[in-house]
C-alpha positions in Angstrom: 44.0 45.4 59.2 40.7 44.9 61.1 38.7 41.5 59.6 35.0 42.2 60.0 32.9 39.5 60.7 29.4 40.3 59.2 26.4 38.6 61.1 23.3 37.1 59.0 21.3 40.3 58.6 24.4 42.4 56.4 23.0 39.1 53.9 19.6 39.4 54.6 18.3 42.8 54.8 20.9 43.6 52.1 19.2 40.9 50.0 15.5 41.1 51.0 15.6 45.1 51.2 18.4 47.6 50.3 20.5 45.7 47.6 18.0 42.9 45.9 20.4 40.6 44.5 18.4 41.0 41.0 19.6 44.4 41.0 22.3 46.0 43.0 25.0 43.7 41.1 27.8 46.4 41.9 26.8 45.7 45.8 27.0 42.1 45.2 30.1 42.0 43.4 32.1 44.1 46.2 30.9 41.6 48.7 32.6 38.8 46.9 35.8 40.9 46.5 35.6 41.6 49.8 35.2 37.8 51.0 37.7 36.6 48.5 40.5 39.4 49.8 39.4 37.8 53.4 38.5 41.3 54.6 34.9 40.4 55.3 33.8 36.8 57.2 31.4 35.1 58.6 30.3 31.9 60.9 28.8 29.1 60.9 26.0 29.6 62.4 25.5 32.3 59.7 25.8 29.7 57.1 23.4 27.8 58.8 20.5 31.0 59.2 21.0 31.9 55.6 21.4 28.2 53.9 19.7 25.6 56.7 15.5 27.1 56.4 15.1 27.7 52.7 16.7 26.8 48.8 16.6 30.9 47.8 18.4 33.4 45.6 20.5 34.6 48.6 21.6 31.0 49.5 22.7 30.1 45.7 24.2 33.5 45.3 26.5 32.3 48.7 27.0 29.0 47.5 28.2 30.0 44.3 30.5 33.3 45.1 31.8 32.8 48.7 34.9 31.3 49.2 34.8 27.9 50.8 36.5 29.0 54.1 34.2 32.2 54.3 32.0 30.7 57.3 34.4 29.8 59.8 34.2 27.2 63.2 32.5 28.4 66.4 33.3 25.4 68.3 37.0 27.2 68.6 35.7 30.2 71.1 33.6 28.1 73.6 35.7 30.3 76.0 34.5 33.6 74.9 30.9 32.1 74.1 30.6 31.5 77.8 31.4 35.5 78.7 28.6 37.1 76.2 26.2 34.5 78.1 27.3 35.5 81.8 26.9 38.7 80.5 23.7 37.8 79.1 22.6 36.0 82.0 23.8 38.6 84.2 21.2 41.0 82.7 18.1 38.5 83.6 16.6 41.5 85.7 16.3 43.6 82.5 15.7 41.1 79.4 12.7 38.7 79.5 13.4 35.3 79.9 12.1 34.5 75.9 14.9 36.6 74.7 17.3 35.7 77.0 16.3 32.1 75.1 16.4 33.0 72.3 20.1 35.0 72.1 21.6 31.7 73.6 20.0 29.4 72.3 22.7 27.3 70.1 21.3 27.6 66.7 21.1 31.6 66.8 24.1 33.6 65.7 24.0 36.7 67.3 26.0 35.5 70.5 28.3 33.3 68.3 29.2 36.5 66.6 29.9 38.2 69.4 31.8 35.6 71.0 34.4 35.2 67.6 35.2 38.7 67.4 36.2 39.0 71.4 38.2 35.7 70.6 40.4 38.1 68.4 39.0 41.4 69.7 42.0 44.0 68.5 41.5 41.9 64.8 37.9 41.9 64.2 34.9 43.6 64.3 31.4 42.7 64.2 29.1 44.3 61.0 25.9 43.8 62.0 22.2 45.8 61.1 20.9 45.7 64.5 21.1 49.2 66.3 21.8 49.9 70.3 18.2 49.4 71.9 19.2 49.5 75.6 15.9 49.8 76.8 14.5 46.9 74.9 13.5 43.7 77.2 12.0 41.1 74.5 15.4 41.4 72.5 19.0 41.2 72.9 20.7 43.3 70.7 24.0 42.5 69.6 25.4 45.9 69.7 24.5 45.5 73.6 26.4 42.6 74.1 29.3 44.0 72.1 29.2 47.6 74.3 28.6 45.3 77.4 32.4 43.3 76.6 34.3 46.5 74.5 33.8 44.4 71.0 33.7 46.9 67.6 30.9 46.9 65.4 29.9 48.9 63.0 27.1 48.8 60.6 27.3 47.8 56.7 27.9 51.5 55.1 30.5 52.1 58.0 32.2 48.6 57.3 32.8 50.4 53.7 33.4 53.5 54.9 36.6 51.9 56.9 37.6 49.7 54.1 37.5 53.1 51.9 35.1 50.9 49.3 32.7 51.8 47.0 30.7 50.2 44.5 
């Protein structure tokens, strides 16, 4: 069974947008089943977009329903971290050099996600929002980086979808 490993904005948009935490509760409540059966994760650098910038519904509804081990280490695929930026680096003649910045830079998750689902590539797959722009220069998307190196992704309504869930 495939783990997906859901990137900042399945939290955000979800919260600020689609499923407001004040009223899709049925949305809310599959996510937790879904972290506490381990078949949804996340990373650290996740944590730290969500939690790190602001004291907000989202950030007590994770700190009060996620299991402790939901956010998992980066520091453990360095190896794979260092392929999604030669890839990214390797497309300096297409992105501009702010968003080529701004993917790598250490604090942003969108290459960290990448780089944990190609660490376990045949177990995991990336749930992410963002949708294939290949033309785009000022930002790189992760489904790029993920067609670039042959990583899954999918977004949230297809993550359920292939877990058969509904709420």
């Amino acid at each position: 069974m495939s783990i997906y490993v859901v990137d900042s904005n399945f939290f955000i948009e979800a919260h600020r947008t689609t499923y407001p935490l004040d009223v899709a509760h049925s949305f809310w409540n599959k996510v937790k089943q879904l972290a506490e059966d381990g078949k949804i994760i996340s990373i650290d650098k996740v944590k730290n977009e969500i939690c790190d910038n602001h004291e907000d519904a989202l950030k007590q509804w994770c700190d009060a329903n996620l299991p402790r081990d939901f956010f998992k280490d980066t520091t453990q695929v360095m190896n794979e971290y260092g392929q999604v930026a030669a890839w990214a680096v390797s497309r300096s003649g297409h992105y501009l050099p702010n968003a080529l910045a701004e993917f790598l830079d250490a604090d942003e998750a969108d290459a960290h996600v990448v780089a944990f689902v190609l660490a376990d590539n045949a177990n995991r797959i990336v749930t992410t929002q963002e949708i294939s722009e290949p033309n785009r220069r000022n930002k790189v998307k992760i489904p790029e980086a993920c067609n670039a190196l042959g990583v899954h992704y999918c977004n949230t309504i297809e993550m359920f979808r292939q877990l058969n869930e509904t709420f």
